[in-house]
DODO-277334 format. One record per residue: residue number from 0; residue in one letter; x, y, z negated of N, C-alpha, C, O in turn. Coordinates in nm, 2 decimals. Each point is the difference from the previous one (the first is absolute). Last residue first. Example, Ala and Ser with C-alpha at 12.3 -4.5 7.8 and 13.67 -1.06 7.14 Angstrom:
REM DODO-277334
{pos = 1 | code = s | n_east = 1.28 | n_north = -0.22 | n_up = -0.71 | ca_east = 0.09 | ca_north = 0.11 | ca_up = 0.00 | c_east = -0.08 | c_north = 0.11 | c_up = -0.08 | o_east = 0.05 | o_north = 0.11 | o_up = -0.01};
{pos = 0 | code = a | n_east = -0.02 | n_north = -0.68 | n_up = 0.02 | ca_east = -0.09 | ca_north = 0.12 | ca_up = 0.00 | c_east = 0.09 | c_north = 0.12 | c_up = 0.00 | o_east = 0.10 | o_north = 0.00 | o_up = -0.07};
END
This chain:
REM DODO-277334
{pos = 73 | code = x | n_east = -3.33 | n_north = 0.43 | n_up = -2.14 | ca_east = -0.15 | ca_north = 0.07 | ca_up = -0.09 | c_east = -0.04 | c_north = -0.05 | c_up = -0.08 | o_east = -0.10 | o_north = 0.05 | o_up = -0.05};
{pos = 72 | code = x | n_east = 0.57 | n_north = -0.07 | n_up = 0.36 | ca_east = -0.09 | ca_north = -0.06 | ca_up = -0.01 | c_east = -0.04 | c_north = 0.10 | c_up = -0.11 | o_east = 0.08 | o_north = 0.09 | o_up = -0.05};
{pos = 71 | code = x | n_east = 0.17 | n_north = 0.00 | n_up = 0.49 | ca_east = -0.03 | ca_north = 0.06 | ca_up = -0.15 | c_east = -0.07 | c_north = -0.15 | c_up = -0.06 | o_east = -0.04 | o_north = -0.07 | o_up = 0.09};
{pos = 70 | code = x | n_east = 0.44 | n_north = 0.14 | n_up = 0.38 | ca_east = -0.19 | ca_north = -0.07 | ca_up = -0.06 | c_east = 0.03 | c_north = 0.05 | c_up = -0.19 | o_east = 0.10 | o_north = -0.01 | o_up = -0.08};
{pos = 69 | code = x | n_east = 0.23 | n_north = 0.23 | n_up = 0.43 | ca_east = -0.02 | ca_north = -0.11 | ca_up = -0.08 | c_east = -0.10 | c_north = 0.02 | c_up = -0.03 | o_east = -0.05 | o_north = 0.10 | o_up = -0.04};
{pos = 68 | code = x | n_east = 0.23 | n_north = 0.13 | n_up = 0.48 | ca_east = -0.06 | ca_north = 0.07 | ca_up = -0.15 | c_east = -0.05 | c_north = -0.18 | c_up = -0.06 | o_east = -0.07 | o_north = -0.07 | o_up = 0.07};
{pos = 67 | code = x | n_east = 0.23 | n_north = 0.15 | n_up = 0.42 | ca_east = 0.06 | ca_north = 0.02 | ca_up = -0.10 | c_east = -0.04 | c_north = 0.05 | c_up = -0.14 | o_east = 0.05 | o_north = 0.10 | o_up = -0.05};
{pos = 66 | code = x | n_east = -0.32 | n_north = -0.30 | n_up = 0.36 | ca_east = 0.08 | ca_north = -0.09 | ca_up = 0.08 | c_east = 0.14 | c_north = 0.08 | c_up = -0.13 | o_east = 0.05 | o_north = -0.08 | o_up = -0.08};
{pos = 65 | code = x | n_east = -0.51 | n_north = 0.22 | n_up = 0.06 | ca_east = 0.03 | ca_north = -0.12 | ca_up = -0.07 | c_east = 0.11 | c_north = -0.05 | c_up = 0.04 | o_east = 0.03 | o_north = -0.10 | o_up = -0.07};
{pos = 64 | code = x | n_east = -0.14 | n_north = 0.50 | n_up = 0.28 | ca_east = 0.01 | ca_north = -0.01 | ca_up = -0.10 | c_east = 0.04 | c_north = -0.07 | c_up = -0.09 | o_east = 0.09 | o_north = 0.04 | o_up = -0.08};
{pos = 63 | code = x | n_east = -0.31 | n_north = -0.09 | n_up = 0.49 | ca_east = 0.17 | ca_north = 0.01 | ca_up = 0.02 | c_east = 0.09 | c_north = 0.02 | c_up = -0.14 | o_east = 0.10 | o_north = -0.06 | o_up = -0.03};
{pos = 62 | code = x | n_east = -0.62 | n_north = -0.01 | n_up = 0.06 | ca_east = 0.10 | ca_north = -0.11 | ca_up = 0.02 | c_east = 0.12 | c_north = 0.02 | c_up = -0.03 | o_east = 0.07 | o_north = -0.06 | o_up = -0.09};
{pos = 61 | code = x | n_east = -0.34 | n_north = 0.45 | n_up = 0.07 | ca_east = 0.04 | ca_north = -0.11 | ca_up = -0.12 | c_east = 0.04 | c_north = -0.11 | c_up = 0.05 | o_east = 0.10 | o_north = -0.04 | o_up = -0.06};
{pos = 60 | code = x | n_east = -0.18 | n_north = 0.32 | n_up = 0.39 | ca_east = 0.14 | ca_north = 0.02 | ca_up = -0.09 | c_east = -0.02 | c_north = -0.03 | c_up = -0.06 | o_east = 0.11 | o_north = -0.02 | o_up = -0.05};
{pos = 59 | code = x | n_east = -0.28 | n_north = -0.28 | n_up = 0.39 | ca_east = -0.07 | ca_north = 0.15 | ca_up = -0.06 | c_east = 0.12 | c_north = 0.07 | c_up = -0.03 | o_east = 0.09 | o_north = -0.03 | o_up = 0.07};
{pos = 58 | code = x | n_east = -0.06 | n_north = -0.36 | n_up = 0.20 | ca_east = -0.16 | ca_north = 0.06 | ca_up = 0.05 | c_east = 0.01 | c_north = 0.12 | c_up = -0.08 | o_east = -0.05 | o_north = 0.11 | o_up = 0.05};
{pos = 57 | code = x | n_east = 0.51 | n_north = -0.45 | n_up = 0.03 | ca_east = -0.07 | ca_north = 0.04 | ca_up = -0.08 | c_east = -0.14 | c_north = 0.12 | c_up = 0.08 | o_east = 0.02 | o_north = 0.06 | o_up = 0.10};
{pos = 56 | code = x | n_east = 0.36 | n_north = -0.26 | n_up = 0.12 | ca_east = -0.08 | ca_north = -0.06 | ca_up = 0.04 | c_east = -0.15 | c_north = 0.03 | c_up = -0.13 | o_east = -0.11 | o_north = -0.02 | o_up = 0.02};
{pos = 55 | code = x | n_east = 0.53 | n_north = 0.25 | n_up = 0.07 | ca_east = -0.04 | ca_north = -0.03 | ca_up = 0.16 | c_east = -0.14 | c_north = -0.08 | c_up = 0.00 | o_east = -0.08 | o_north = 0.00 | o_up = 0.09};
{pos = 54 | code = x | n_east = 0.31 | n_north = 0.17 | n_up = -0.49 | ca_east = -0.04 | ca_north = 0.11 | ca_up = 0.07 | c_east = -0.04 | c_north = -0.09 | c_up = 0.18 | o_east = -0.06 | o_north = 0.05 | o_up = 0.09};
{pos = 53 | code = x | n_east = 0.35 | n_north = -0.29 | n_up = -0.35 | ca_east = -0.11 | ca_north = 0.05 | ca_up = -0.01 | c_east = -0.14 | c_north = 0.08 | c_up = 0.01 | o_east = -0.11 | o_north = -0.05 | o_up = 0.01};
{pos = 52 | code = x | n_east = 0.62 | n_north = 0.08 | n_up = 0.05 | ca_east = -0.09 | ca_north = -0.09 | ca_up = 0.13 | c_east = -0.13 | c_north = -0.05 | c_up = -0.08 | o_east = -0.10 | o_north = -0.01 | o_up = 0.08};
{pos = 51 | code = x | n_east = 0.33 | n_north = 0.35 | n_up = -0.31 | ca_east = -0.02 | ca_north = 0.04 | ca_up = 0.14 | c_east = -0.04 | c_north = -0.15 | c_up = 0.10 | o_east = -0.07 | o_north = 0.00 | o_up = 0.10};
{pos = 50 | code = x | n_east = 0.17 | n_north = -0.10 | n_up = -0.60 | ca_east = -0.12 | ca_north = 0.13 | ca_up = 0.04 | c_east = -0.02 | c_north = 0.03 | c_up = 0.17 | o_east = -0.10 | o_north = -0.02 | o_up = 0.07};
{pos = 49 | code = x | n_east = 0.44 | n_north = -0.28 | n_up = -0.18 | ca_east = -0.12 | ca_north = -0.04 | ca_up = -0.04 | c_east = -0.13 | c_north = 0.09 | c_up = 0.04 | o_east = -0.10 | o_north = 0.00 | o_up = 0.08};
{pos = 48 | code = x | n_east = 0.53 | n_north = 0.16 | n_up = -0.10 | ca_east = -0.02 | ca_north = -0.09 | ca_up = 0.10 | c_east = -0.12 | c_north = -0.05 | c_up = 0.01 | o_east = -0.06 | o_north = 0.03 | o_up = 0.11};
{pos = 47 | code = x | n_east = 0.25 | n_north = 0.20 | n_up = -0.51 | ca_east = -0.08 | ca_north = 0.12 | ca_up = 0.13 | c_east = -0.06 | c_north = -0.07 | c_up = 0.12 | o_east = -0.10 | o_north = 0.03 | o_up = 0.07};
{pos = 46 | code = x | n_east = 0.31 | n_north = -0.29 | n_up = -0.43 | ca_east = -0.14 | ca_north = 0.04 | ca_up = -0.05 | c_east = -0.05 | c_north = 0.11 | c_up = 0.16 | o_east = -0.10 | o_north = 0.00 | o_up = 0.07};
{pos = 45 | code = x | n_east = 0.53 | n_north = -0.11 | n_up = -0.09 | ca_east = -0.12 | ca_north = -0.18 | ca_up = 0.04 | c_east = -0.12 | c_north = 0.07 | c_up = -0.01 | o_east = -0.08 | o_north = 0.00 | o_up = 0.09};
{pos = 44 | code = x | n_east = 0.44 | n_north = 0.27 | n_up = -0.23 | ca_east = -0.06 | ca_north = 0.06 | ca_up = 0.15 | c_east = -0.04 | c_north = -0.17 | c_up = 0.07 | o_east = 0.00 | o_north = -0.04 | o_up = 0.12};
{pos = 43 | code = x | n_east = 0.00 | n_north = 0.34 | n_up = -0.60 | ca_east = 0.02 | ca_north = -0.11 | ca_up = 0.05 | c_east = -0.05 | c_north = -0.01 | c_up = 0.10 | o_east = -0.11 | o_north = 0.03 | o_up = 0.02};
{pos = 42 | code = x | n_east = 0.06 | n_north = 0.34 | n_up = -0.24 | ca_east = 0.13 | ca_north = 0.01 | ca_up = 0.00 | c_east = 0.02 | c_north = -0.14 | c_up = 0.07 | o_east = 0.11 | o_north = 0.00 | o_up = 0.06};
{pos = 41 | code = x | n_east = -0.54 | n_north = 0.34 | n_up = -0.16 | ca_east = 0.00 | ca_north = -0.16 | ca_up = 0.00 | c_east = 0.20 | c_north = 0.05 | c_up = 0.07 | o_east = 0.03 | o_north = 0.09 | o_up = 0.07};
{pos = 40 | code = x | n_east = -0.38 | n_north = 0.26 | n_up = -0.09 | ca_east = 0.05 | ca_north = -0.02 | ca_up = -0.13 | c_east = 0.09 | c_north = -0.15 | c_up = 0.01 | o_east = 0.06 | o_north = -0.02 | o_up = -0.11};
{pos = 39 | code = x | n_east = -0.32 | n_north = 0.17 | n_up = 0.47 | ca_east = 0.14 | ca_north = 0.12 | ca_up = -0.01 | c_east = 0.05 | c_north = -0.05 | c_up = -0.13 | o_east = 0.13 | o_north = 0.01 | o_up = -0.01};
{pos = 38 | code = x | n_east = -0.58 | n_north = -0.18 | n_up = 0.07 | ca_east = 0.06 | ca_north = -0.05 | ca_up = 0.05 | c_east = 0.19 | c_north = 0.02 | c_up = -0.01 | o_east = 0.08 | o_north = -0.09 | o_up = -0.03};
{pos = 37 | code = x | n_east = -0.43 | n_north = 0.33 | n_up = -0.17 | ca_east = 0.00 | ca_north = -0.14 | ca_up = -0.07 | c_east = 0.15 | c_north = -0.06 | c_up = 0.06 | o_east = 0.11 | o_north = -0.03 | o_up = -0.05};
{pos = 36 | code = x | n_east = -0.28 | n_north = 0.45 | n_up = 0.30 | ca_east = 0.07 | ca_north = 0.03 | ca_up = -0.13 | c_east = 0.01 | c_north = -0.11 | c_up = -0.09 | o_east = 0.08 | o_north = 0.03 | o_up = -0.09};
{pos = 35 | code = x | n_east = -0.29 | n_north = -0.10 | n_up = 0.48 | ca_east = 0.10 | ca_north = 0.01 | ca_up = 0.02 | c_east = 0.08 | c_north = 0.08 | c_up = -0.09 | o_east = 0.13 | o_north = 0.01 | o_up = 0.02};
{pos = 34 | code = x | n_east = -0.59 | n_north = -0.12 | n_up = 0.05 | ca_east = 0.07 | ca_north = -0.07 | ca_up = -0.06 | c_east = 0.12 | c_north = -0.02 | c_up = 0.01 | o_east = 0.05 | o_north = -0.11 | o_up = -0.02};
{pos = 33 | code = x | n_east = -0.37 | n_north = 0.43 | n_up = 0.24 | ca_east = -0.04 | ca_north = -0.01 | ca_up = -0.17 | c_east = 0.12 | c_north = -0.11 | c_up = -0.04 | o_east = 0.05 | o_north = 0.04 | o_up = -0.11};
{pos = 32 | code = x | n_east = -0.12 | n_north = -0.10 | n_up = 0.54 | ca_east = 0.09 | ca_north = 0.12 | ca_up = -0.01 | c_east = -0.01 | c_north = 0.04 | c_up = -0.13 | o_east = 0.11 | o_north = 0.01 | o_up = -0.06};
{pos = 31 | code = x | n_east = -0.48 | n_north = -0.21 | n_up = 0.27 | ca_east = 0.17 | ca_north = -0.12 | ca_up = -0.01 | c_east = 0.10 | c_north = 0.07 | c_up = -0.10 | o_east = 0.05 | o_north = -0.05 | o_up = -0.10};
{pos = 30 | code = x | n_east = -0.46 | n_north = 0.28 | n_up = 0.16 | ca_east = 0.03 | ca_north = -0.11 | ca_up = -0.10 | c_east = 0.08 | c_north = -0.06 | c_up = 0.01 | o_east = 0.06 | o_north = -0.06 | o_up = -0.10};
{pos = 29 | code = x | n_east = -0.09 | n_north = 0.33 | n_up = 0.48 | ca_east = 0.04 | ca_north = 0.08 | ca_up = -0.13 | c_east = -0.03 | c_north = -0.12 | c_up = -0.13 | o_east = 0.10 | o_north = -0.01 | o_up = -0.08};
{pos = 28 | code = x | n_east = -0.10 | n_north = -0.25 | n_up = 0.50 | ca_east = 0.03 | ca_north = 0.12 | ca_up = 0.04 | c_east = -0.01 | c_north = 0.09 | c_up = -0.15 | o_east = 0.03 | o_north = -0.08 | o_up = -0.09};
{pos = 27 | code = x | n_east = 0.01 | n_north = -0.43 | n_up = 0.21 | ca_east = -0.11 | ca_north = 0.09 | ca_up = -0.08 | c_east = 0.01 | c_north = 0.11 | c_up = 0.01 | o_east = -0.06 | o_north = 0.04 | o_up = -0.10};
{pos = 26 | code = x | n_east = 0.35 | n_north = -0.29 | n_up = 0.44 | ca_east = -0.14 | ca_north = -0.08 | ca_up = -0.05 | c_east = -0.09 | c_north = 0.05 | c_up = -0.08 | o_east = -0.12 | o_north = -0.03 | o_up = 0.02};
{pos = 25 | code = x | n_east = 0.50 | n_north = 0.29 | n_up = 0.11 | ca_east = -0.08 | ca_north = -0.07 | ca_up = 0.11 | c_east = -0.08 | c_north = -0.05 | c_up = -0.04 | o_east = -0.11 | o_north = 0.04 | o_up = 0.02};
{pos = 24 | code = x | n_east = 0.36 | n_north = 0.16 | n_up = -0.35 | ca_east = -0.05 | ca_north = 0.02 | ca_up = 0.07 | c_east = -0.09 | c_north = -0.02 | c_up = 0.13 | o_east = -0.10 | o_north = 0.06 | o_up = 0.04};
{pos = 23 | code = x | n_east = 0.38 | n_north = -0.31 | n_up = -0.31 | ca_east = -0.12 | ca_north = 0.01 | ca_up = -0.06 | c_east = -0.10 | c_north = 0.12 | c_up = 0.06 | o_east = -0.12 | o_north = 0.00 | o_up = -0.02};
{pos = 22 | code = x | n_east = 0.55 | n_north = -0.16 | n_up = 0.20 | ca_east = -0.13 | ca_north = -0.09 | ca_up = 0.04 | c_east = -0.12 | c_north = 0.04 | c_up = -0.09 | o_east = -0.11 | o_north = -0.02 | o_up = 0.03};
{pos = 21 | code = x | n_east = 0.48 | n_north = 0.30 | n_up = -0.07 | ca_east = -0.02 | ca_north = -0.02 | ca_up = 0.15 | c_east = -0.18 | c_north = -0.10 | c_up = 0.00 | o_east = -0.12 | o_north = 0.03 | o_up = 0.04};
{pos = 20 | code = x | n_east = 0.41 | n_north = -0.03 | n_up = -0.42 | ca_east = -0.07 | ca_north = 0.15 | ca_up = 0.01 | c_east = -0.12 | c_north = 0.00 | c_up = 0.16 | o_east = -0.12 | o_north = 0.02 | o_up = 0.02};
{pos = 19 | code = x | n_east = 0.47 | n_north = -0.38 | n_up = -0.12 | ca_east = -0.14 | ca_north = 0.00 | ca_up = -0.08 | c_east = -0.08 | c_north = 0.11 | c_up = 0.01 | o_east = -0.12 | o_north = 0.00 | o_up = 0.01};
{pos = 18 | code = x | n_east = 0.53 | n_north = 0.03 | n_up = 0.21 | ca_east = -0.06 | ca_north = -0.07 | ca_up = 0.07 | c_east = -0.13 | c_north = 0.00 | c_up = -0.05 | o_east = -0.10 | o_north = 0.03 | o_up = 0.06};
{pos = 17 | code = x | n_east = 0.45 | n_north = 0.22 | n_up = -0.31 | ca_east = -0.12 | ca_north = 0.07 | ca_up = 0.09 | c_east = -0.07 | c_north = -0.09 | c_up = 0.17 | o_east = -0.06 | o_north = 0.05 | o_up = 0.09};
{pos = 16 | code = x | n_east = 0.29 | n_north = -0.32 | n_up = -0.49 | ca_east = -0.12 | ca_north = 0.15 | ca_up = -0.03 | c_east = -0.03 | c_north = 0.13 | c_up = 0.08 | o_east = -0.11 | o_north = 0.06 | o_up = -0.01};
{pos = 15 | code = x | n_east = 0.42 | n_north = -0.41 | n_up = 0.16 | ca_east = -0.10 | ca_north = -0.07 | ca_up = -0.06 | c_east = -0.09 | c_north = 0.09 | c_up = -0.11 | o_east = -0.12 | o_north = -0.03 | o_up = -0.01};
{pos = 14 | code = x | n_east = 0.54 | n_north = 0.21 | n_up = 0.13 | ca_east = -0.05 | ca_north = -0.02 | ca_up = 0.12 | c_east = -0.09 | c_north = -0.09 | c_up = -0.03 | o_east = 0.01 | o_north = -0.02 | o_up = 0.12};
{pos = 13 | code = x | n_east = 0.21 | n_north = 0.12 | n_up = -0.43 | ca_east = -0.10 | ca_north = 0.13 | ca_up = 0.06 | c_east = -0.03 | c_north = -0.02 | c_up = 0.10 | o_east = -0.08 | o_north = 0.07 | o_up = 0.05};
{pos = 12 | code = x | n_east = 0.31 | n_north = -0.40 | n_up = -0.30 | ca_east = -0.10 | ca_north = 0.04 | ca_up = -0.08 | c_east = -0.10 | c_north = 0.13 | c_up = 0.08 | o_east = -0.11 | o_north = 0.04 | o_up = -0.03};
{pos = 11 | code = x | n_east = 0.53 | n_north = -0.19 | n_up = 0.21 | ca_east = -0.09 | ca_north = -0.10 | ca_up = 0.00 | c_east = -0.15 | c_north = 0.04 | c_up = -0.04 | o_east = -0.10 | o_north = -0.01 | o_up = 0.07};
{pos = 10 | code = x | n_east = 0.50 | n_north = 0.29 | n_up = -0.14 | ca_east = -0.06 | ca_north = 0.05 | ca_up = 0.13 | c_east = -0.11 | c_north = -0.14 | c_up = 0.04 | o_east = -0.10 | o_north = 0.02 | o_up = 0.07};
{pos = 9 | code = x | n_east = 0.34 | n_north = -0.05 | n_up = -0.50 | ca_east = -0.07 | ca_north = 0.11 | ca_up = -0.03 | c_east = -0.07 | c_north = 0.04 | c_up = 0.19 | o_east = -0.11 | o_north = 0.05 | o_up = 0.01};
{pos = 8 | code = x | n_east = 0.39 | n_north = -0.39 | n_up = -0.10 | ca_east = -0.14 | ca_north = -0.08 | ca_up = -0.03 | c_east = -0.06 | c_north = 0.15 | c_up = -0.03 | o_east = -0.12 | o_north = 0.00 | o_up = -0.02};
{pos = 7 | code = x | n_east = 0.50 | n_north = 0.05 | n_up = 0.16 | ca_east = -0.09 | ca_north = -0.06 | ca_up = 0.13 | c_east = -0.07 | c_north = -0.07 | c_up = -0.03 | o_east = -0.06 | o_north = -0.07 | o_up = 0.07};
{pos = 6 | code = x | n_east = 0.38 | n_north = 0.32 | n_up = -0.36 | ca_east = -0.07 | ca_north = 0.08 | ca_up = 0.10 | c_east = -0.10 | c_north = -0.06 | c_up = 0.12 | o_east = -0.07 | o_north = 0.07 | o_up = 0.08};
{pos = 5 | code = x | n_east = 0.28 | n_north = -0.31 | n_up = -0.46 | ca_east = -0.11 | ca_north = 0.05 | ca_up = -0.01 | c_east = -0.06 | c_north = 0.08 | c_up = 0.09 | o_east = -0.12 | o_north = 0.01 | o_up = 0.02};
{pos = 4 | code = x | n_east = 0.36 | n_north = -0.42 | n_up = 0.17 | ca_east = 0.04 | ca_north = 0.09 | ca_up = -0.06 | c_east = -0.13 | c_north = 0.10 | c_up = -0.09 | o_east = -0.11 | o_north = -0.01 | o_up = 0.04};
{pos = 3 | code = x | n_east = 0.15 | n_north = -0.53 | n_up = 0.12 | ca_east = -0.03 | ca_north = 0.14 | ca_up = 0.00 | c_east = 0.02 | c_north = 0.10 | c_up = -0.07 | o_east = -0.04 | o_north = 0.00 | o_up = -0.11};
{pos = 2 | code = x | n_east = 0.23 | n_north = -0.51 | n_up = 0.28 | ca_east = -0.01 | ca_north = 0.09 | ca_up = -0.13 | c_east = -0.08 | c_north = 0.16 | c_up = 0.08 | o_east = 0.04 | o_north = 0.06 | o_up = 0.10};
{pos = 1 | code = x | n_east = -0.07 | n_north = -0.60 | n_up = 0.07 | ca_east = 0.06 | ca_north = 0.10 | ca_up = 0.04 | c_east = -0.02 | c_north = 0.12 | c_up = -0.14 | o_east = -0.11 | o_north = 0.00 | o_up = -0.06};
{pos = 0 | code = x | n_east = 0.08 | n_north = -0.56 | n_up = 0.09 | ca_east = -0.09 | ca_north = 0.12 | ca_up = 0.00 | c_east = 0.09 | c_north = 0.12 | c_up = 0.00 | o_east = 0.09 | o_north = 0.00 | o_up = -0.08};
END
C-alpha cells in the first residue's frame, strides 16, 4: 500500500466534498445542500466515499444521512 502524504489526503478529502456537494445538488437541489456543514465535518475519506456514491442510489436525505450519522437507540 502506497503512503499518503497529508497534503494528499488533505487534496483527497476536497475533492470528494465538492464532488458530494456536486451530487447533492443535483439530486436534492437546496435540501441537498443543507447537509454539507455535517458532511465538511467528517475527516475520514472511507466515510466521504461511502457518502458520495451513495448519493447515487439513496431516495431522500434522511437515507443519505443514515449512511454517516450512528443509529440512536430509544
Amino acid at each position: 500500500m502506497r503512503y499518503v502524504t497529508s497534503f494528499e489526503r488533505f487534496g483527497i478529502r476536497q475533492g470528494l466534498l465538492e464532488g458530494i456537494e456536486l451530487g447533492l445538488e443535483l439530486k436534492f437541489g437546496s435540501s441537498g445542500l443543507s447537509l454539507i456543514p455535517e458532511i465538511s465535518q467528517i475527516e475520514d475519506i472511507e466515510q466521504l466515499r461511502a457518502i458520495k456514491e451513495g448519493i447515487k442510489t439513496v431516495q431522500t436525505v434522511e437515507e443519505l444521512r443514515q449512511i454517516y450519522q450512528p443509529k440512536t437507540t430509544e
